[in-house]
MITOR-959260 format. One record per residue (C-alpha): x, y, z; residue number from 1; chain; residue in three letters. Coordinates in pm, whole numbers. Layout:
BEGIN
X:Y:Z:n:chain:res
X:Y:Z:NUM:A:ala
...
END
This chain:
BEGIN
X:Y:Z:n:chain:res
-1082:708:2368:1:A:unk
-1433:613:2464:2:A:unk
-1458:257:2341:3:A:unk
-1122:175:2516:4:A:unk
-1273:303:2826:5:A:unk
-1597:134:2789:6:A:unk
-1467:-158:2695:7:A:unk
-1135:-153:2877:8:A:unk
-1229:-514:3053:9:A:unk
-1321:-712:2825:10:A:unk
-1056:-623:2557:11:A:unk
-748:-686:2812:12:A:unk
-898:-1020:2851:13:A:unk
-954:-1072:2493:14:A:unk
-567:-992:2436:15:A:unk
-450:-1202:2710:16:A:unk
-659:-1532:2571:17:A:unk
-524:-1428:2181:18:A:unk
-177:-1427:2348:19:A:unk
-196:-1762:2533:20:A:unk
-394:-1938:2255:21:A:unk
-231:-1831:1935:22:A:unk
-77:-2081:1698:23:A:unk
293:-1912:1692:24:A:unk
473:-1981:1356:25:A:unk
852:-1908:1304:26:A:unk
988:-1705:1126:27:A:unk
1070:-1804:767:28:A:unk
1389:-2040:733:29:A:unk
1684:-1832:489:30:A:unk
1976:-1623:514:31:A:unk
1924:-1275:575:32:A:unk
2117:-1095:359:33:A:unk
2206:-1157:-33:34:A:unk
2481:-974:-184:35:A:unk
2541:-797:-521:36:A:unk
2300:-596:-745:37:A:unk
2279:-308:-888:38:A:unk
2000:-192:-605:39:A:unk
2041:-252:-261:40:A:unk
1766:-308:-17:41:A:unk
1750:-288:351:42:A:unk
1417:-433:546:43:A:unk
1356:-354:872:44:A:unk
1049:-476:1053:45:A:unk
896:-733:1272:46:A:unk
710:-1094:1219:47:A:unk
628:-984:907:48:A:unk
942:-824:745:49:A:unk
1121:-1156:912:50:A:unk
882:-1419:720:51:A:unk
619:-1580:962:52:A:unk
347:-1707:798:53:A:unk
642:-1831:516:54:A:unk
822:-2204:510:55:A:unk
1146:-2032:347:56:A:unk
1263:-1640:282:57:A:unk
1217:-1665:-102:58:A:unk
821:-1670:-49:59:A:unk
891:-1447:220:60:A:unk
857:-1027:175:61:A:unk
1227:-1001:145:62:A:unk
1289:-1287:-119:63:A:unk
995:-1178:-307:64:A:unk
1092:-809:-334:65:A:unk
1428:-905:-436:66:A:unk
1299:-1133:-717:67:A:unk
1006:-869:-847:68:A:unk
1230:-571:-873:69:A:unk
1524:-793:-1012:70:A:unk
1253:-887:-1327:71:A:unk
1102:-540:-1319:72:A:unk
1428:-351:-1332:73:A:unk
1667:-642:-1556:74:A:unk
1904:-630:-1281:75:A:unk
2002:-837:-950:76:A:unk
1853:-675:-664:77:A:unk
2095:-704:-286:78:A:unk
1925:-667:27:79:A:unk
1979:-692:396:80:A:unk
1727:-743:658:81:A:unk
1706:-643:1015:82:A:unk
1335:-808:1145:83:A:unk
1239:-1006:1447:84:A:unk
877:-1100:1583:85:A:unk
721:-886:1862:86:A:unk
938:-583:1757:87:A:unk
726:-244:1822:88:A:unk
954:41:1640:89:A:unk
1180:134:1912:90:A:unk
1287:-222:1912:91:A:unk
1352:-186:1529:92:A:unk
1576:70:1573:93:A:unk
1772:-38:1867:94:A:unk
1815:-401:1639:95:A:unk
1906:-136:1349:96:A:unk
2183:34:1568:97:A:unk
2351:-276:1654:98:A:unk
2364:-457:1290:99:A:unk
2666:-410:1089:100:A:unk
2470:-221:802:101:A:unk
2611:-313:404:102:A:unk
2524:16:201:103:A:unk
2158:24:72:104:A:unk
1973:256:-184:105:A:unk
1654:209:-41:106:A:unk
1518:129:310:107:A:unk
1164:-109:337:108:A:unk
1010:-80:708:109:A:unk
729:-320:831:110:A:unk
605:-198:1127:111:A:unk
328:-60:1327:112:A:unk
151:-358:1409:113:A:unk
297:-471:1734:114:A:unk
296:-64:1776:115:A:unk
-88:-105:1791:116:A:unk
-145:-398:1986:117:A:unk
104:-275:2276:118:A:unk
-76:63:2283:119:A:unk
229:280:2181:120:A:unk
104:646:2065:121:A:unk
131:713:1747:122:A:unk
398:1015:1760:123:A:unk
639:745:2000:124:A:unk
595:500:1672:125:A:unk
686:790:1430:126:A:unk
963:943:1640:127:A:unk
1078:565:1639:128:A:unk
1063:558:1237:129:A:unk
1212:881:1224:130:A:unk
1515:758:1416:131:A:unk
1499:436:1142:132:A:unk
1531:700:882:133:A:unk
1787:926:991:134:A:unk
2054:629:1097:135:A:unk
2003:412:755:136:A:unk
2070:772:559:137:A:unk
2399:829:763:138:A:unk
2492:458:771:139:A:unk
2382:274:504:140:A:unk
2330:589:251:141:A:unk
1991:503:164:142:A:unk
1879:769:-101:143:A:unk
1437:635:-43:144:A:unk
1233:531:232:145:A:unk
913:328:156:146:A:unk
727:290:509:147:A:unk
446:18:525:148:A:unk
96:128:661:149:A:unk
-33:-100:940:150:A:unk
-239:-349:808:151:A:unk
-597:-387:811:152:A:unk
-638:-543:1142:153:A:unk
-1012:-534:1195:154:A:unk
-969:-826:877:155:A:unk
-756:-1002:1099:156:A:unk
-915:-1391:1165:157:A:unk
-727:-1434:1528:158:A:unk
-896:-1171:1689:159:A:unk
-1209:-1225:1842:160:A:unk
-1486:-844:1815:161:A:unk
-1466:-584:1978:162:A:unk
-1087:-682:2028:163:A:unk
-1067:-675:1618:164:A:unk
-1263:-384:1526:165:A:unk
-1061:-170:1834:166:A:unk
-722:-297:1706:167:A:unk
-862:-175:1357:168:A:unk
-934:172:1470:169:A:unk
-594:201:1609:170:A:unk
-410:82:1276:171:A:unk
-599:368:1100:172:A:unk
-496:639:1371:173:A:unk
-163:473:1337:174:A:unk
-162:517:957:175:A:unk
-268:847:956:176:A:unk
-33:1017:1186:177:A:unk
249:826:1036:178:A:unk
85:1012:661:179:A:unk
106:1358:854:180:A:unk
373:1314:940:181:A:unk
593:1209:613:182:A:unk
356:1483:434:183:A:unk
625:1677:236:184:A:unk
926:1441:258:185:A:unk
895:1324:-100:186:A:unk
1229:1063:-41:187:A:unk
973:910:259:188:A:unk
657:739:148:189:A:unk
373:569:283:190:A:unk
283:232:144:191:A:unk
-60:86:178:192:A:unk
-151:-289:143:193:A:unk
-249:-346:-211:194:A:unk
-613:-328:-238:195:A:unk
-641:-768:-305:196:A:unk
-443:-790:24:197:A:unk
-675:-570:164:198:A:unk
-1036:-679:32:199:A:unk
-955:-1014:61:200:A:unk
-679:-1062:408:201:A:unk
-838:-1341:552:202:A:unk
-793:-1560:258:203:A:unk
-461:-1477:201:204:A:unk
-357:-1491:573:205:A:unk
-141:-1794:732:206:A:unk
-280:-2029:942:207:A:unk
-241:-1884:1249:208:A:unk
-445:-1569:1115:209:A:unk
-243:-1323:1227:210:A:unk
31:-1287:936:211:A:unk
20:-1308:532:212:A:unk
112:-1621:391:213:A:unk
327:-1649:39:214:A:unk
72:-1555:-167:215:A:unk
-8:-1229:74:216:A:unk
357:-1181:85:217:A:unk
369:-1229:-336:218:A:unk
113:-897:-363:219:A:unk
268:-694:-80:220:A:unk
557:-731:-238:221:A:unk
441:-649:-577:222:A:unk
297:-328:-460:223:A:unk
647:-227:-288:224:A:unk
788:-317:-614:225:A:unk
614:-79:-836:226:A:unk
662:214:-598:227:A:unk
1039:188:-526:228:A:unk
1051:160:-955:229:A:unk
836:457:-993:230:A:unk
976:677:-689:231:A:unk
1375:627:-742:232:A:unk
1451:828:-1074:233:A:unk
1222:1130:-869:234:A:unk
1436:1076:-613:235:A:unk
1731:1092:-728:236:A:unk
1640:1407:-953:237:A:unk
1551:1585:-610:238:A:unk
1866:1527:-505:239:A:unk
2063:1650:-759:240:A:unk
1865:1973:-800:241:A:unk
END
């Protein structure tokens, strides 16, 4: 890529100040799994899936897709989640092959991001979230896969420009291999930001500008919600046909 080469200096030492000057949050307080329900959720992802930018995991992405579905659906909602900050995908799935996995109708992934800003190609991040795919299926039994687009980092307050516009670029090549490539798997689906979290991701952002906080976490959740409501009864007709 051009820009990286032209600007191959001054971005490295853009990244290297954002790393040692960042305000690092931790990762939302909670328990990472809640039993029962007649759906069962499992989360895998990084910072984000795992609740920085959240004091606790019930205004966290996990406790709010729990509690939207629940009150969308009438019915308790279980979920498990496998997360940790800095993960790329590769790192998802080696964390996903050593959990004990409960069973789970529907798998949530959060990931790309760290994917971008480490400089992974695209196809290593997919063949990553193919590998994500393929063990929850065989393990867990998960019947839908919703897979999070990266979000849009050239919004993103930490980073200083160029260093925000080029990591913004590289979410969108990002997103649309990882659309490609899911193109005619209709029990995998991309899921954008909704377009609030989007327009408006500064503002909703935590403090340290780098990760949603509860309200962000409120919409993206939302937006999960209404796809995993309107994409299970297809799914499960697909598979019965």
């Amino acid at each position: 890529m051009l820009a990286k080469l032209l600007l191959g200096p001054l971005l490295i030492w853009q990244g290297r100040r954002v790393r040692a000057t960042a305000l690092r949050l931790p990762e939302a307080e909670g328990e990472r799994s809640c039993d029962g329900g007649a759906l069962r959720l499992l989360i895998v992802g990084d910072s984000s899936a795992a609740g920085v930018g959240a004091a606790h995991r019930d205004e966290a992405l996990a406790g709010c897709l729990a509690r939207t579905l629940a009150a969308q659906l009438g019915r308790p909602v279980g979920w498990q989640l496998v997360a940790a900050s800095g993960h790329r995908s590769v790192q998802a799935l080696a964390a996903l092959r050593e959990a004990e996995l409960a069973p789970a109708d529907v798998l949530v992934t959060a990931l790309g991001v760290n994917d971008v800003v480490d400089q992974v190609s695209p196809p290593d991040a997919l063949a990553a979230l193919d590998a994500i795919d393929a063990h929850a299926r065989a393990l867990a039994g998960v019947r839908l896969s919703l897979h999070c687009a990266a979000p849009p980092m050239q919004s993103f307050p930490l980073l200083p420009q160029p260093l925000r516009w080029f990591f913004g670029q590289q979410a969108a090549r990002f997103n649309a291999a990882l659309a490609a490539g899911l193109a005619g798997q209709p029990a995998r689906r991309v899921v954008h930001l909704p377009p609030a979290l989007q327009r408006d991701a500064a503002a909703l952002m935590a403090p340290d500008g780098f990760h949603p906080g509860p309200r962000g976490y409120a919409l993206w959740a939302e937006a999960l919600a209404d796809h995993i409501v309107a994409a299970l009864p297809k799914v499960a007709k697909h598979s019965t046909t």
